[in-house]
N, C-alpha and C positions, 0 to 999 in steps of 0.2 A: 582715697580719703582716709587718714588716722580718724577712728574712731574717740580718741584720747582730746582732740582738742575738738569736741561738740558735749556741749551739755545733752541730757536727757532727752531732754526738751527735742534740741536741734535733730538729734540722733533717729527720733520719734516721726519729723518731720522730714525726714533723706528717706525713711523705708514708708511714709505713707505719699510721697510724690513716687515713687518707685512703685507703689501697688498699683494709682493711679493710669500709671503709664502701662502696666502688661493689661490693664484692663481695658484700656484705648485699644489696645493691639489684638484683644484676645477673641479668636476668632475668623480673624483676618489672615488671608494668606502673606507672610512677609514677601516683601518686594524691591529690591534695589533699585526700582526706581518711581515706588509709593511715596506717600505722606512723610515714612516713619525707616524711610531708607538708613540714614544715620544712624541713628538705634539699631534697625535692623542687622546695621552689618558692624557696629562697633561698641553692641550690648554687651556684656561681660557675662555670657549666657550661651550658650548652645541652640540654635532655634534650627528645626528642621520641619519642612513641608514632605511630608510621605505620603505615595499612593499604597490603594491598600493592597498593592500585589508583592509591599516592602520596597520600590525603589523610591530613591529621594528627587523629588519635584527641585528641594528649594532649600540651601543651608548658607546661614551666615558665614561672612569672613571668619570672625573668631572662634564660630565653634567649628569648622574647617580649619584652622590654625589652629587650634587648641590638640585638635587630634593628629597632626601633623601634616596634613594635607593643604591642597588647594580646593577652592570651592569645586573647581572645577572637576578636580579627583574625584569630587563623591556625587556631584550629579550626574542619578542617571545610574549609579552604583544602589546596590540592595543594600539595606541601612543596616541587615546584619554583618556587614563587613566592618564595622568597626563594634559589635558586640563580645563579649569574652566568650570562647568557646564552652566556658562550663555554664553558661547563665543562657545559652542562645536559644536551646529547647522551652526554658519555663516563658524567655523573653517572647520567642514567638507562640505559644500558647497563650499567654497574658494577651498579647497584641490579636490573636483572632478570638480571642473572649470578650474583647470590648469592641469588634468589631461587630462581631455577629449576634453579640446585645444589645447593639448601638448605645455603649456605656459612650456615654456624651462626654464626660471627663473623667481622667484617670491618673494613676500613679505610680510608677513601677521603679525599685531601687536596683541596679544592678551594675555590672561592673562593663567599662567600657576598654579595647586596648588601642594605644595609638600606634600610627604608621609605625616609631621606633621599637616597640614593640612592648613598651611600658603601659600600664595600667591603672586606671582611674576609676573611684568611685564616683558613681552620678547620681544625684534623685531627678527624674523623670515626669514632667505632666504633661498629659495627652490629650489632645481637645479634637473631638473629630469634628469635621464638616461637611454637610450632608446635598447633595443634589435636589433641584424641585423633586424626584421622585422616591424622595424621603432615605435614596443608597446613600451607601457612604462617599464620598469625593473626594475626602483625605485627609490625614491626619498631621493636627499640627502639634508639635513637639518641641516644648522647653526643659532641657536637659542644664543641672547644675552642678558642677563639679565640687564635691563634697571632702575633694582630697586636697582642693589646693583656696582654701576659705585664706590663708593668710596674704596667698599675691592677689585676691580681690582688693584684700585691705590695705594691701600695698599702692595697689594701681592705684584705686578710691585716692590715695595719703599722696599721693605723685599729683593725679589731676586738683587736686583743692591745692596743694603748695604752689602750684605752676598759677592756678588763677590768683593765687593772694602776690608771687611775684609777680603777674604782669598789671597789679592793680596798683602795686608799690612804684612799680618803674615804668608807669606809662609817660612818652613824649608829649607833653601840652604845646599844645598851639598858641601862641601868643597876636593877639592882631590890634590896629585902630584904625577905625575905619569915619566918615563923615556921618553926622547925624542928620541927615535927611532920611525918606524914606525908603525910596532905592538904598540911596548910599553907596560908595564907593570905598576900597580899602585905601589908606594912606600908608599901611607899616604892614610886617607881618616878620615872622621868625620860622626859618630854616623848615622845622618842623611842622609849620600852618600849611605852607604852600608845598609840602611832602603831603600832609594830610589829605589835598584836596587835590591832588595828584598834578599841582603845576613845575617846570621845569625851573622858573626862577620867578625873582618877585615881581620884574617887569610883569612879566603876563597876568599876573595875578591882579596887579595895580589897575589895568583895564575891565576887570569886570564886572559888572554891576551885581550888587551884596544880591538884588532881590532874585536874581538868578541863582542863585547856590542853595535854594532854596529848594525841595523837592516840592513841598505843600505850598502855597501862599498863604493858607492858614496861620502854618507856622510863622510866617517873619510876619503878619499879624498879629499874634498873639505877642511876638517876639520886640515887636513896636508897642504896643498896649501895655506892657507890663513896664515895661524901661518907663515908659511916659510918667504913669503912674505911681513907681516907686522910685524910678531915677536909674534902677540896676535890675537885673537878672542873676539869679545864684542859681547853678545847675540846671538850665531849663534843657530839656532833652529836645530835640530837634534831627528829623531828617534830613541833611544835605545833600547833594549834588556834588560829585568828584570832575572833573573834564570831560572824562570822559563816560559822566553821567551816571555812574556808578552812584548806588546810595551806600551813605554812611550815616550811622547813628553818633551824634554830636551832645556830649553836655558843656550846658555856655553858662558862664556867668561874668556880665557885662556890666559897666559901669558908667554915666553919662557925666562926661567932664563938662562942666559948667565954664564961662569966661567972668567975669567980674558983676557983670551984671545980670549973672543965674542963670544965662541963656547957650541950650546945650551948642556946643561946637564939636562935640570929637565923642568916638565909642573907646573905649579901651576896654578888649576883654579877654578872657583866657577860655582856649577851647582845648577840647579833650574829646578825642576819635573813642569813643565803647562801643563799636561795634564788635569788635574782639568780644568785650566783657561781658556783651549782650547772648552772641553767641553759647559763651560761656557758663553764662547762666543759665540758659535754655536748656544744653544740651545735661548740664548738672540736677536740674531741676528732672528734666526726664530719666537721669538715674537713678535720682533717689527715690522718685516714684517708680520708678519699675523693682530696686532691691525691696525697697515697702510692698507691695505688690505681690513679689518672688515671695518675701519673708511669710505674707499673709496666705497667700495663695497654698501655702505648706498642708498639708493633712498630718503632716508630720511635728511632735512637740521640738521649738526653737527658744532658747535661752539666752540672753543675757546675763553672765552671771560675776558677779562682786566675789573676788577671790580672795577677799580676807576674812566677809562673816559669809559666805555661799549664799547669799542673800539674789533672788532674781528679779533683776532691776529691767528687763525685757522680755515679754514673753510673746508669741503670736496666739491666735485663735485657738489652734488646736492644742497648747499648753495650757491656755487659761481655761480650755472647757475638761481639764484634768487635776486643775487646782485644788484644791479642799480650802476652806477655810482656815486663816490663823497659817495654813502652810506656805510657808514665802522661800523659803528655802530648797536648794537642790536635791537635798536628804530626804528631808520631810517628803516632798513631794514626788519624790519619785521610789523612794525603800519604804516611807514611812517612820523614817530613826527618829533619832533625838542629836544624832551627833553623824559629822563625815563618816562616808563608808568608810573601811576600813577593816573586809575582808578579804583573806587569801587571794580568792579566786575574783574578788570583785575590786579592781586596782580603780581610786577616785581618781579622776581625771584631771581637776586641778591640782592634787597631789604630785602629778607625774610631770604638767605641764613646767609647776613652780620646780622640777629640778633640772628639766631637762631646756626649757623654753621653745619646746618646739609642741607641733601637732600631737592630736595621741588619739587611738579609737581602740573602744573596749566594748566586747560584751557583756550587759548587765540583765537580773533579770529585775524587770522593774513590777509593782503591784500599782491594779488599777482602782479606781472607787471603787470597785465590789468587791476587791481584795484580791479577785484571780492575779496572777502571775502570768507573764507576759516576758518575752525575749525582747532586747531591743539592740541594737547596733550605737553605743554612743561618740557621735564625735565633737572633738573638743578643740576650739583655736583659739594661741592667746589675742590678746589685744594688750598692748604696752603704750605708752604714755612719750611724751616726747624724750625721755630722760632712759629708754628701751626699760622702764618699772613695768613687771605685768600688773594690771590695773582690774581686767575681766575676762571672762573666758566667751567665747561662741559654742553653745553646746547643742547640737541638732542630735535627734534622737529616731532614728529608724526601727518599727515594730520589727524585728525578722520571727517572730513565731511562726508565720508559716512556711517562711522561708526555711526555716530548722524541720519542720514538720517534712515538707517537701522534701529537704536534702534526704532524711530519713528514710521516707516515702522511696524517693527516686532509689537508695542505696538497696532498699528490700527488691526493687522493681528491677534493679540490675540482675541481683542473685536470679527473680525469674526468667528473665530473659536469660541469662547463662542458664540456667537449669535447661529452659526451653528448647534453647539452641542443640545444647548437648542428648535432651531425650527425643528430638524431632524426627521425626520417621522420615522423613526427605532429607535428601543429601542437601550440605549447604557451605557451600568456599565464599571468603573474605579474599579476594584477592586487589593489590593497588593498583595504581594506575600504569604501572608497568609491567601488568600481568604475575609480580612475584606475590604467591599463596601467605596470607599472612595467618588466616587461621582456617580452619576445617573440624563438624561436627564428626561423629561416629558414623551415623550411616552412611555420610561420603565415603569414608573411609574404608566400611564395609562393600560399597558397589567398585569401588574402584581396586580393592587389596590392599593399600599403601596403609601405615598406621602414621597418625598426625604427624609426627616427629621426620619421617621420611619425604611429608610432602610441604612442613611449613619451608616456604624459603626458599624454593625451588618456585622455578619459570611455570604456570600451565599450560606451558606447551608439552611441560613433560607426558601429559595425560593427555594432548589433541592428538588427532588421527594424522597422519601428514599432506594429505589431502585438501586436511581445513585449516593447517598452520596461515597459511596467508590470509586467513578472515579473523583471526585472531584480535589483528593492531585495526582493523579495519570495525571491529565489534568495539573495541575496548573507547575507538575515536565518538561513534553513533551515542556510545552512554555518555560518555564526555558534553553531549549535546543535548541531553535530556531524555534522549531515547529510552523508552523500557525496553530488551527485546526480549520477543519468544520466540524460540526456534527449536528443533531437532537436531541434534550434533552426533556425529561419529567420534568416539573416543578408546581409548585403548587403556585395561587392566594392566596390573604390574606383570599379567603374564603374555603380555602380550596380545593378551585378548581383545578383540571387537566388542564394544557397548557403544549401545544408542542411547542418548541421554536427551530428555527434555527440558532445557534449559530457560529460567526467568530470570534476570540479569537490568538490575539499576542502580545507579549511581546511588550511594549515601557518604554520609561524612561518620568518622568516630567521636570515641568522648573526646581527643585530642583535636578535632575541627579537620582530622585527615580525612582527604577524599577518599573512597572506597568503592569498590565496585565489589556485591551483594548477588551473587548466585545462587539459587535452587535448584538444581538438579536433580529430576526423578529418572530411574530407568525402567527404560522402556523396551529394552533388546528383548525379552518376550513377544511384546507388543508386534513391534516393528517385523519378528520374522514370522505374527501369525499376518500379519499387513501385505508382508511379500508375497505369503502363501494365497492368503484371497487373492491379490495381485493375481497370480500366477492362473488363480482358478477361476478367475474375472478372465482372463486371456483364453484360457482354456473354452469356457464356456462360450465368449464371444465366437471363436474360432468354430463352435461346434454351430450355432445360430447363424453365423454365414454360412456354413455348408449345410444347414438342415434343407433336406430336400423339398419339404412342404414347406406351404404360407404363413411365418408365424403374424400375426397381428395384435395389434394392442387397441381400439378405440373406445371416446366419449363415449356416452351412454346416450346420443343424440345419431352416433351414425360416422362420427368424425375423424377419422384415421391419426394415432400420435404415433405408433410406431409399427415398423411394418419388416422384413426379413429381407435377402437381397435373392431368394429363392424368386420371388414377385417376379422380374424380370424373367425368367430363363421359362415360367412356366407360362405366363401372360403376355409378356414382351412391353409389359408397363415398368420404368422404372422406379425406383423409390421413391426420387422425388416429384415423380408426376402422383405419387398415392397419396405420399404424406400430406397433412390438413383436408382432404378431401372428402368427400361423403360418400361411405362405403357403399351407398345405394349404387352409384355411378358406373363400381364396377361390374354386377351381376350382370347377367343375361338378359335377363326381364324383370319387368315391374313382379311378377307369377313371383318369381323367383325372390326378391326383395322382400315381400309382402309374405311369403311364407317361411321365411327368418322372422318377421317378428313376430307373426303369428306362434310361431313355435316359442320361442322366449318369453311368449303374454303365458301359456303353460307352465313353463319350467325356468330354474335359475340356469341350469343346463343342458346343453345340444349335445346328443354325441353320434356320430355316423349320420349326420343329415345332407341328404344329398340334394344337388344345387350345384348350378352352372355358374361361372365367371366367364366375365367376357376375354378374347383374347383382342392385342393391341391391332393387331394386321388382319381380324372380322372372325368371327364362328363363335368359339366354345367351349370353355375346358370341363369335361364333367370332373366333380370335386367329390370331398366327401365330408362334409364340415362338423365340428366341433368347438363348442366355446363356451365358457360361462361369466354370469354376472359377477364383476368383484365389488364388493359392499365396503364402507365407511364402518366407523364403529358405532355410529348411530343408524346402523341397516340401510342406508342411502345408498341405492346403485351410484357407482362412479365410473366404472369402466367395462366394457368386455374387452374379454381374453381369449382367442383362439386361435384354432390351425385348420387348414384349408389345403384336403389331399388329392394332385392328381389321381383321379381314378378312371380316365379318360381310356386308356390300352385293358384296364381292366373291364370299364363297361362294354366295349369292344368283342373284347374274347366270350364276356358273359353271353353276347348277341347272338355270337357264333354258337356258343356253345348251344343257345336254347333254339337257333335252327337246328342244329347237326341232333338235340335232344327230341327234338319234332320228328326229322326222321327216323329215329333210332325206335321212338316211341308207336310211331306208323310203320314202321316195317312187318314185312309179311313175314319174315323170320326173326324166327327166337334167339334173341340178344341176352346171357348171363356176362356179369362181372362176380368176378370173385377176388379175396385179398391171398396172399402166396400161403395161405393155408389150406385157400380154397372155402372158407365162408363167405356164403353169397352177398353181396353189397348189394346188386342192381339183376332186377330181373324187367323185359319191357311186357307190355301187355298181351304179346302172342304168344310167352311164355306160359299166363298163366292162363291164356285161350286154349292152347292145345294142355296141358299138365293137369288143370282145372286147380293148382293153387293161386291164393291170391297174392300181391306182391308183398301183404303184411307177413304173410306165412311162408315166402321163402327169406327174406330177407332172416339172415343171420342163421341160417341153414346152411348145412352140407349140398354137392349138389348128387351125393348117394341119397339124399331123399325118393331121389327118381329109380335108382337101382333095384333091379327087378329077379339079379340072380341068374337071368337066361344068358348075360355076355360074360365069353371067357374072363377072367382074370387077368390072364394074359395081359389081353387089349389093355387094363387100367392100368398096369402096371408101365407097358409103352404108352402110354398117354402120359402120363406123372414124367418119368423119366423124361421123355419129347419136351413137353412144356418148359420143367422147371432147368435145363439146359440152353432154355434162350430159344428154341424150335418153336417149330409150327405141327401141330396134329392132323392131319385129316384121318374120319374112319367114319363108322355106322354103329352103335349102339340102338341096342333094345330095353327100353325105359319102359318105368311103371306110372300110368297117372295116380292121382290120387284116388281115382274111385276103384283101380286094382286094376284097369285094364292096360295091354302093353298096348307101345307105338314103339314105330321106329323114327330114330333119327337120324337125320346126316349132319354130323357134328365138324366145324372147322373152329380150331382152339386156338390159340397162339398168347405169348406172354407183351405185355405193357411195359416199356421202357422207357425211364425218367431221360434227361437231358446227356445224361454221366453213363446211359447206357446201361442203369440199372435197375432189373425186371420190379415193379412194384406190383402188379396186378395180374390177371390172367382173364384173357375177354374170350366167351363161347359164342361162336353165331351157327345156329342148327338149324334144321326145316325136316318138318314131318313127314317121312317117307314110309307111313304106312302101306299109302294105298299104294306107293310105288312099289314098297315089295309084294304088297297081296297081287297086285298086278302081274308082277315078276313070278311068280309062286303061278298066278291062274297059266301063266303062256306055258310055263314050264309042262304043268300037267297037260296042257292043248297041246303038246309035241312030244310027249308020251303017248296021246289018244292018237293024233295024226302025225304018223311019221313021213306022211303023202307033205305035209305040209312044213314040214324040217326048215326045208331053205327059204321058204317064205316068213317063218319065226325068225330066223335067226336074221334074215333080213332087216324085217320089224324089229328085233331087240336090238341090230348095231344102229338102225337108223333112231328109235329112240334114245340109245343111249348118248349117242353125237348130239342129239335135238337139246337133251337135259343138262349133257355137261356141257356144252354151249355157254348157256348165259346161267348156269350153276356158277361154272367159273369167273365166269364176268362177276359174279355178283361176291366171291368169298374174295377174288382180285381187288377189287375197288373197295371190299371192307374195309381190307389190311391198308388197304393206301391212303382211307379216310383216319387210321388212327397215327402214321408220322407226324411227328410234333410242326415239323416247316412243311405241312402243306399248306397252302392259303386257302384265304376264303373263296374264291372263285374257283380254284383247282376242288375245293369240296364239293362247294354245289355241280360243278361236273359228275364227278365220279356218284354222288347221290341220285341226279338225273339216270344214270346210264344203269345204274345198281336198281332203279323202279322201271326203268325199261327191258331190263334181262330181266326182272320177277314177273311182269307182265307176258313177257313170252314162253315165260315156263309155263305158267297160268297156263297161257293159249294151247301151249301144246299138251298140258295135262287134260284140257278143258276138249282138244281135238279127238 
């Protein structure tokens, strides 16, 4: 529509049916196949239905065409794909601030580019719509292209020329038909029976008028009125086409009279507006929707007289800026007396009247409280039919914080480069082809390379070649949204092994380039103390399987969680008949059970407590257990901890020993142990029966305690020598008791030899032969007195001496044979039996 050929008035009346109409719509999600589909798709407006994740639900034909697209191109598309890359940050910050305020309605100016890759300014309002559960559902959006207000005014100037010719040259139907009621047509022209979709006049000439009627109302009305005036001027009527189609009809008919007044004949001329009806509708919904747009503005919109700057159109938010007495563009917006007409602030109908084209200038304009404010002005002419600019369109955009922002943003870069560059984590910019676009310092420092060496260059330069092939296989993953974190082997400029901890996601730059955003920490410390436990994790484990004792871990209930694979080899239970189990299960006895926890109701800790396990195939393993409570940090038992020692071969030996210590300790002769210096260890109680010391008082003695002085030196000196040679002693020594009196002894000595055959000890076993020598001593003098009786002493002396060393010798025999390391247990009890049965017969024949 030219704005040039509407009055005021009219002009006034195009933008308040155009407010009318976005305010029908506003709200409502548009629809191509709604109410308001027409409009929707051939509004002269951008309208877009977005969800709030950014994709487009729903966009008109023209604002799909507008941006060079098909609709179909952008549904389903993120609606930042047609934003400019330097606005798309604040665009989506504005867009999740009125979301997540549930700001109801809003306004955002910014720049959009289209598919060719050209660039539009839009003003933007945004209406959200809300779910029953008060979320958001979506947002609807009428976007106005602020760059191209003159082809509005073009189109506008096309569609009013197009309706005023087809109002000039519409085809009239020309008809006469009988005046009865029905009626029947008698004539028609070319164009009647085109209108009413017949093929020629015949057919037409058969149908009766009261059928072409859609309403019967109408050809009621359409009878009633002719009756009474005689004619019809423009009476609007819906018809009936053939094929039943309606058409909107203006008639004006005339009733031919014959001589005597009385009608005969219609004659009238018909006119098809259903076109102009159309026409009208769809004009009338423009100009309420541009009135609507106009109003709907937050933004000041002018109409303005380009001879005295006088503004002859203002909307809401101009007029609540006005001042009084200020009708002018000057006034009201600098506050002058006269056009601007500074350097830096170029008027805008100034530029239009030389140039006749568009123009947009930054102004700072003052508000009623006099602050100063930035605004974005743009200005388009409007010209008269003769191309005389006549007015300008002046829409005025606040960008004060938009400048603040730029500002803002520009300082917030500097940090973010400061940032990047003092960041103590490595951090590469690399594209979607893996080539290094930029790199921080400390990259630079983990890796050796300096920036310069590594912008531009593949990062395969610095992968391991190991992990070359996960390379394009990582770069595809971020491509899909992937964040990833991983550990990566990588390689120094020297060749060197680093492990790097990598975080790696896709972003865009300020040029809208895709980028793929690495942090890499290193980790090659880390990683070789990781191997090391590793290593000592292996280690340890390796030690726990071969630990020869039961390690265990259980509940504090009884429950077995972890157990050692010693379990098997000692019990013949396997691991996993233990694991989950109730420790109670596998003892010996309840005894046994019961005096584990008995012990533990005492103590956090057990150590050397002996207790039976059962074994799998029946008996008994004697153990030797240890374990303790482990506590929580709030002192709450949680678990015990312990080891379980076969000591089964050891209680064994213990059994033997404390027989074999029975008889040793019962023997009729005197048993000394000494250690190879010869201080006494062990003396038995016949030692200290005939000696008269006790066993506190020799232990840790000499056994010269007993030395009396009356035996050669000699003898000790072959004694010492014998023994400590690995030999066996036999002799007779004359010892002193403790109360000074002598005895004699018969001493058989011999040394103690470990497994290796090496002497640790030295064992005496003696018997008092006192009264054998006073014996010896009386016969001698009885064969000095009686030499009658010679052969019958000497008799007696060889048959005693055969009787004593008899089972003498039995008895120092089976000494020595009881202290070989592999005698057994039953070979002992032998030779003990037979060693108490030679002492008894010595007895007898001493006792004879």
């Amino acid at each position: 529509m030219d704005f040039t050929d509407l009055s005021k008035k009219e002009l006034i009346a195009h933008i308040k049916e155009l407010q009318l109409q976005l305010e029908a719509t506003n709200g409502n999600k548009p629809s191509p196949a709604g109410k308001h589909s027409d409009f929707f798709n051939n509004a002269p407006d951008m309208f877009f239905s977005v969800h709030p994740n950014g994709k487009i639900l729903a966009v008109n034909e023209f604002g799909a065409k507008n941006l060079g697209y098909s609709t179909a191109d952008l549904i389903g598309q993120e609606v930042w794909k047609v934003v400019h890359k330097d606005d798309l940050a604040q665009i989506k910050n504005n867009i999740n601030e009125i979301i997540k305020k549930k700001i109801t309605k809003g306004e955002l100016d910014f720049r959009k580019i289209k598919k060719d890759g050209s660039v539009i300014f839009v003003h933007e309002h945004t209406q959200l719509i809300f779910n029953r559960d008060k979320s958001v559902k979506e947002i609807l959006i009428i976007c106005r292209d602020i760059t191209t207000r003159k082809e509005i005014e073009n189109i506008l100037k096309a569609e009013e020329e197009k309706y005023r010719t087809l109002t000039n040259n519409l085809n009239v139907g020309l008809y006469r038909s009988s005046a009865e009621r029905d009626g029947h047509f008698i004539e028609a022209n070319p164009t009647f029976i085109k209108m009413l979709g017949y093929k020629n006049k015949a057919d037409l000439l058969k149908v009766n008028i009261a059928d072409i009627y859609s309403d019967p109302k109408g050809r009621k009305r359409f009878i009633g009125t002719i009756k009474e005036k005689g004619f019809v001027k423009n009476m609007e009527l819906s018809m009936l086409k053939k094929d039943k189609t309606r058409i909107t009809c203006k008639i004006s008919t005339v009733l031919i009279k014959d001589k005597k007044g009385k009608g005969i004949y219609y004659d009238g001329i018909v006119e098809d507006i259903s076109t102009l009806k159309s026409a009208e509708k769809n004009l009338e919904k423009q100009n309420k929707f541009l009135n609507s747009v106009i109003e709907s503005l937050t933004h000041p919109f002018y109409v303005i007289n380009v001879d005295d700057y006088s503004i002859e159109i203002a909307n809401s938010a101009a007029g609540k800026l006005m001042k009084d007495g200020k009708a002018t563009c000057y006034a009201l917006t600098h506050d002058n007396k006269a056009p601007c007409n500074e350097p830096n602030e170029v008027c805008p109908i100034v530029e239009i009247k030389k140039t006749g084209k568009p123009f947009s200038v930054e102004h700072i304009h003052y508000e009623k409280s006099g602050n100063k404010r930035s605004y974005e002005v743009n200005a388009y002419p409007i010209f008269d039919s003769n191309r005389k600019l006549k007015q300008i369109i002046e829409y005025t955009l606040d960008i004060t914080e938009r400048k603040n922002s730029e500002k803002a943003l520009k300082q917030r870069e500097e940090q973010y480069r400061a940032l990047f560059q003092m960041a103590p984590v490595g951090i590469v910019i690399e594209g979607l082809d893996g080539i290094i676009i930029d790199v921080n310092p400390a990259y630079c420092k983990t890796v050796g390379f300096n920036s310069n060496e590594l912008i531009g260059k593949h990062i395969s330069l610095l992968t391991h070649p190991e992990n070359i092939k996960k390379v394009n296989k990582n770069i595809a993953d971020i491509l899909k949204g992937k964040v990833l974190k991983h550990v990566e082997k990588s390689i120094n400029k020297d060749g060197g092994i680093l492990y790097t901890e990598l975080h790696e996601k896709k972003i865009k730059l300020a040029d809208d380039q895709p980028a793929i955003m690495c942090f890499a920490r290193d980790i090659t410390k880390q990683k070789e103390e990781q191997e090391k436990l590793i290593e000592q994790e292996k280690k340890f484990r390796d030690i726990f399987n071969a630990f020869p004792d039961i390690y265990f871990k259980s509940n504090v209930d009884g429950t077995v969680k972890e157990i050692s694979p010693s379990v098997e080899k000692i019990t013949g239970f396997s691991i996993n008949e233990v694991i989950g189990k109730q420790s109670s299960k596998f003892y010996y006895s309840e005894n046994d059970w019961g005096n584990i926890q008995n012990a533990f109701k005492e103590a956090r800790e057990i150590k050397d407590f002996n207790t039976r396990l059962k074994k799998k195939t029946g008996g008994f393993v004697h153990c030797s257990f240890s374990a303790r409570i482990i506590f929580d940090k709030y002192n709450n038992p949680i678990e015990i901890e312990g080891v379980f020692r076969d000591i089964t071969e050891r209680e064994m030996a213990e059994l033997e020993i404390r027989k074999l210590s029975m008889v040793v300790e019962q023997s009729p002769v005197i048993v000394v142990i000494t250690d190879l210096d010869g201080t006494i260890e062990y003396v038995n109680p016949k030692f200290s029966e005939v000696t008269g010391y006790s066993y506190e008082e020799a232990i840790g003695k000499n056994p010269r305690i007993l030395k009396s002085g009356k035996t050669l030196p000699e003898t000790f000196v072959s004694l010492w020598d014998t023994i400590t040679s690995g030999k066996e002693w036999y002799g007779e020594l004359l010892n002193k008791k403790k109360n000074g009196d002598l005895f004699w002894e018969s001493a058989y000595i011999f040394p103690l030899k470990n497994e290796s055959g090496k002497v640790t000890r030295f064992i005496a076993q003696k018997e008092d032969i006192t009264e054998r020598k006073k014996l010896e001593h009386d016969l001698i003098d009885a064969r000095d007195k009686a030499e009658e009786s010679d052969k019958l002493k000497s008799a007696f002396l060889a048959n005693m001496s055969h009787e004593i060393r008899t089972p003498m010798n039995a008895i120092l025999g089976f000494s020595q044979l009881l202290s070989e390391p592999d005698t057994t247990s039953l070979e002992q009890n032998h030779y003990i039996q037979l060693i108490q049965n030679s002492g008894n017969d010595l007895l007898a024949l001493i006792d004879d």
